[in-house]
Every structure is written in C-alpha cells, then in structure tokens.
C-alpha positions as CSV (number, residue, x, y, z in Angstrom):
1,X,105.2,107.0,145.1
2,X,107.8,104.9,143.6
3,X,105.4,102.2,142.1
4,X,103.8,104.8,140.4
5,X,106.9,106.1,139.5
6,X,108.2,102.7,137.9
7,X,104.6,102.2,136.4
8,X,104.9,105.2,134.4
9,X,107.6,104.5,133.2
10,X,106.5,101.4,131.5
11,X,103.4,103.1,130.1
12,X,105.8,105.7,127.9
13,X,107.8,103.0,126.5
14,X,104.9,101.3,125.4
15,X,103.2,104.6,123.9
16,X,107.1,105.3,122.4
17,X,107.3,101.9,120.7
18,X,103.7,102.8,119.5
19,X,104.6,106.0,118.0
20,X,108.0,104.3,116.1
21,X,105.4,101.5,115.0
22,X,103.1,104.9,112.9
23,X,106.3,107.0,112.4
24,X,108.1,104.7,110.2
25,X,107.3,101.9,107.4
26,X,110.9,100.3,106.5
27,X,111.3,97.8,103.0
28,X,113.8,95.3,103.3
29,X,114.2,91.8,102.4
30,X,114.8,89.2,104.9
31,X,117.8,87.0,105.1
32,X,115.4,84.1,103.5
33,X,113.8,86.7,100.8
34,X,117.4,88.2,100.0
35,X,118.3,87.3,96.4
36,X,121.3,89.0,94.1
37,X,121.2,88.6,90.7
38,X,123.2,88.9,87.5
39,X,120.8,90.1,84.9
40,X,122.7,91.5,82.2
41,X,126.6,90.0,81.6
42,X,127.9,91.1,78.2
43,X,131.0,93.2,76.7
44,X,128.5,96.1,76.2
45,X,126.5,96.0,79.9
46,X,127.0,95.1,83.3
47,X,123.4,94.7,85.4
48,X,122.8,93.7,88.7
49,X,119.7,93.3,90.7
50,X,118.1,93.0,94.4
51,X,114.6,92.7,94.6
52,X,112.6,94.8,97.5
53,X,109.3,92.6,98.5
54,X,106.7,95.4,98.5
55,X,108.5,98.1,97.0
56,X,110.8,97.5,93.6
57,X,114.1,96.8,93.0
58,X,117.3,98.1,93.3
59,X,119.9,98.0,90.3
60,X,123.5,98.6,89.7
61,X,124.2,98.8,85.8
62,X,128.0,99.8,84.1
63,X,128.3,100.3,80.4
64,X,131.4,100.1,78.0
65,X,132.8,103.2,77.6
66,X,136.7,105.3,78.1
67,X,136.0,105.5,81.7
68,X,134.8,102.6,84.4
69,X,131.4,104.4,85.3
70,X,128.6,103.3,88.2
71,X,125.0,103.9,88.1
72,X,122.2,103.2,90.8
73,X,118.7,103.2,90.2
74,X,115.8,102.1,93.3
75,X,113.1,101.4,90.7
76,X,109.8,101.9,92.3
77,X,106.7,100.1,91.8
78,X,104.9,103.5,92.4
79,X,107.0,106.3,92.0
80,X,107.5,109.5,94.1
81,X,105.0,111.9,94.2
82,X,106.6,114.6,95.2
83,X,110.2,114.9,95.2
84,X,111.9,114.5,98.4
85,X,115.2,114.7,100.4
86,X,116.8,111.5,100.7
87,X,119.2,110.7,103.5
88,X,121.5,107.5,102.4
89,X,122.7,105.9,106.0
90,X,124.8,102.6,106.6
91,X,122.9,100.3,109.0
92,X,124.5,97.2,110.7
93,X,122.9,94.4,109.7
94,X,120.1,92.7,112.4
95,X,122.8,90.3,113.8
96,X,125.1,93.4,114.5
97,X,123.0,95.3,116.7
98,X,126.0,96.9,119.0
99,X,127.5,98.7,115.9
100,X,126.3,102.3,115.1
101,X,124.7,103.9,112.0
102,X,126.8,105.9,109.2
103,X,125.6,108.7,107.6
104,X,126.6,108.5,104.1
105,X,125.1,111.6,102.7
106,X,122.2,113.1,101.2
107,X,120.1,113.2,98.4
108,X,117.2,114.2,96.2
109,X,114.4,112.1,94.6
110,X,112.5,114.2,92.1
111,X,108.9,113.8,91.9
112,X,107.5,110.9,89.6
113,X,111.0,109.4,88.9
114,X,112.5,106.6,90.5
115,X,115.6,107.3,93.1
116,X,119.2,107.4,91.2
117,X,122.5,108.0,92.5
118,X,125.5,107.8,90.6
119,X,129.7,108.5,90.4
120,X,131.5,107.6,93.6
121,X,128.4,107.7,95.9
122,X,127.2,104.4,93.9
123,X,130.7,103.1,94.1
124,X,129.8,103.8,98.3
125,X,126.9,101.8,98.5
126,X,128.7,98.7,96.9
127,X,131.1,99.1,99.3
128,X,129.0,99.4,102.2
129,X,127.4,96.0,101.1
130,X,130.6,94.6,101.1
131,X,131.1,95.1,104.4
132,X,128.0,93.2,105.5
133,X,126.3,96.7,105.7
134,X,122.5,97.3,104.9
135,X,122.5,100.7,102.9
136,X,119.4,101.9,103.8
137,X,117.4,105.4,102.2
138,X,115.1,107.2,104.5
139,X,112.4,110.0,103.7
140,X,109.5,111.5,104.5
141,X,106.7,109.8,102.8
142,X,104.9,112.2,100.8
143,X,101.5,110.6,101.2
144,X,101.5,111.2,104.9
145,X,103.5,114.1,106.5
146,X,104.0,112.0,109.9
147,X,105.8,108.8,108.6
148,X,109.2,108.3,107.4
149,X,109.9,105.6,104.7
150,X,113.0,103.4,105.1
151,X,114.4,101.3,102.5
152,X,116.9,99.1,102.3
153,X,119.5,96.9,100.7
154,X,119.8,93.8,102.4
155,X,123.5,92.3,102.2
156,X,122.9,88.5,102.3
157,X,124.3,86.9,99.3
158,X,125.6,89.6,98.0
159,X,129.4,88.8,98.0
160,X,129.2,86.1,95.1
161,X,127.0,88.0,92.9
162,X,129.3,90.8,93.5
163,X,132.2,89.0,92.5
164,X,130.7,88.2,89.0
165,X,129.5,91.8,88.4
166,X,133.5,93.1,89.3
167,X,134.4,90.8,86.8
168,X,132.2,91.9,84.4
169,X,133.1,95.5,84.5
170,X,136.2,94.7,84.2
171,X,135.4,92.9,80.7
172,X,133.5,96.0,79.5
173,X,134.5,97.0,76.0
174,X,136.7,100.1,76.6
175,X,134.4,102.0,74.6
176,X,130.8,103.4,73.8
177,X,128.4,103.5,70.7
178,X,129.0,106.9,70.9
179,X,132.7,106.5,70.1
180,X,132.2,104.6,67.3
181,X,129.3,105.9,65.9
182,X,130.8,108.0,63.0
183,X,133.7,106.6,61.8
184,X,136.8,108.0,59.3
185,X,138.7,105.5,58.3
186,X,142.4,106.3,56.6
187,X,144.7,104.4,54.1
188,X,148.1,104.6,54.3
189,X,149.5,106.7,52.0
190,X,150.0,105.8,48.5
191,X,148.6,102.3,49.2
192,X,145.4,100.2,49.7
193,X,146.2,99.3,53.0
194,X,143.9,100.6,56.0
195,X,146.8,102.3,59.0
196,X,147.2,100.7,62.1
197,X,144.8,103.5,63.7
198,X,142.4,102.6,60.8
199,X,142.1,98.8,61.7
200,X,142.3,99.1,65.4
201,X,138.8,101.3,64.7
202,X,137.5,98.8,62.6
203,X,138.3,96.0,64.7
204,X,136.5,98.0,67.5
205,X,133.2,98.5,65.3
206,X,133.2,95.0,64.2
207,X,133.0,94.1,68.2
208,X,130.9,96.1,68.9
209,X,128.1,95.2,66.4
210,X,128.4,91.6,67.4
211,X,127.7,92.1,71.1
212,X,124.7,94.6,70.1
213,X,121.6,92.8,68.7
214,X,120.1,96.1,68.2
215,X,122.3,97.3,65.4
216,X,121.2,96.2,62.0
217,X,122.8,98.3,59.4
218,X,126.0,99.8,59.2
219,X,126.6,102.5,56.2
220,X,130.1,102.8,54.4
221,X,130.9,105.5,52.0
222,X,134.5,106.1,50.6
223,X,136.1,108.8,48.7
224,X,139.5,109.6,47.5
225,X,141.1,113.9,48.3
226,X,142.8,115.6,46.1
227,X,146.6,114.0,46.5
228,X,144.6,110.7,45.9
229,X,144.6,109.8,49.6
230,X,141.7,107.3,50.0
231,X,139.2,107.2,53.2
C-alpha cells in the first residue's frame, strides 16, 4: 500500500508539471540575450529600449515639458486581440529563487493596441528593475482560453543604461512644443528693447527649433497698440 502510495505521487507531479508546461507560455530574454539600449538621447526626448526575443519590445520614453513625466509602452509584434486584464507582478530574478513575488497592480490592454502604462506605475517598474527585479505582465491569452501569457523584463544590464537615461531626463528642456507653439512677444515700454520675459521666451524657441529637425518654418508677425506699445 505504501509503494503505491509513493508511486502516485510521482505520477501527479509529473501530470502537474505537464499542465504548467500547456497553461503558460512566458517571454523573457535570457541573461546572454538581455540587451538595454539608449535609443533616443536629446534635450527634446529621452528613449530607452529592451528587446523581448519572440515578442517586441519594451520602451521607456520622457519628453521635455513643465513636469518630469514617464511613459511605458510593451510594443507587440502582433497586437492584442481582444483587450485583456493585465496583472503587473515583481518576479525575483532566476538566481533568487528563495524570494517571493510582488504584486504590483493591475491593468488593462485594449484590444489591437500595444500594452501602456504610465505616471508613477511606470516610475514602479523602473524601480523594480533596479532592484534586480524582473517585472513581469501576465494574462490570459486571448487566442486560447486555457493558457496564460507571461512577459517579462529581464534586469541584466540594465543598471548602466539606466544611469544614462536618469541623466537624460534630467537634461530635458523644461518645456514642450506646446508651450511655445504660439508666441507674444512684448517690448518694454517706450523702447525697442524685447523685456526680460520676452527674451527668456525667445531664447526658449530658438532651443527648441535647434534640437527639433522637424520644424522648418517659424512665422513672425508684429504690430504696434494703440499707446504705441510694440509686440
């Protein structure tokens, strides 16, 4: 009774490590696929990337603006098909195997877009990854009901490139396109000199336009009030 009692036993952990093997399909790159890299470095735009094998890539991008702002995008080679709930979990990394799982919280991914998360959650994932940590997204594939998809952000090499993008968004210009998109410009009064507010501005356009390639054409027009003020 008791060797058939130990035999059984084995036989359900082999059909349980079966049923994990068609349950779930996890992306992840290994510590000798893991790469982190700086794609985008300027005044204007902060971008950095970590290529998935089989799946896409996940990207971190800041922009210049008033406020220091995060976003996170997993770019999918094929996108979702139906939109799914998403829960974000911090996994030890594959040499940690004592330490436990964090739940970090949950999420959507709407149906034929790729996964964003942004604000302090983004902010969370970054520092997760700092830690050593492999952020990892899980969901129910929506191709087939019985298997959940894991992916996940592999933390090797991550610390230098990480250094470079802090740096960079800390070099943003403090400002958008927005901001200085329409422009009044004031002379101080009775004179033809632009005020201090008036050249800071100016000094802020002209900065602008030479970090952006894409602007070709910038439009002046002046005209004086009635008390002969000039703009």
């Amino acid at each position: 009774m008791n060797k058939w009692l130990i035999t059984s036993g084995v036989m359900l952990s082999l059909l349980s490590a079966n049923s994990y093997a068609v349950m779930g399909k996890r992306y992840v790159a290994t510590p000798q696929q893991s790469q982190w890299e700086m794609v985008v470095n300027t005044p204007l735009e902060c971008q950095l990337v970590h290529p998935i094998p089989s799946f896409g890539d996940a990207v971190f991008s800041s922009r210049a603006s008033k406020k220091i702002n995060l976003d996170f995008e997993l770019k999918m080679r094929r996108p979702m098909g139906e939109t799914r709930n998403v829960s974000l979990i911090s996994m030890p990394p594959p040499w940690r195997p004592g330490e436990h799982a964090d739940r970090i919280t949950n999420l959507k991914f709407f149906k034929q877009f790729d996964g964003y998360v942004g604000g302090q959650t983004a902010w969370g994932i970054l520092s997760e990854l700092e830690k050593g940590r492999y952020p990892t997204f899980s969901y129910q594939d929506w191709q087939s009901r019985d298997q959940r998809i894991e992916v996940a952000l592999s933390s090797v090499l991550f610390q230098s490139k990480y250094n470079a993008f802090s740096d960079c968004i800390a070099n943003l210009l403090k400002y958008s396109f927005e901001d200085i998109a329409f422009t009044i410009l004031h002379y101080e009064r009775q004179g033809d000199q632009l005020t201090k507010a008036s050249k800071k501005r100016l000094a802020q356009i002209a900065d602008y336009v030479r970090h952006n390639q894409d602007i070709d054409l910038v439009l002046v027009a002046t005209y004086t009030d009635s008390t002969d003020g000039k703009s």
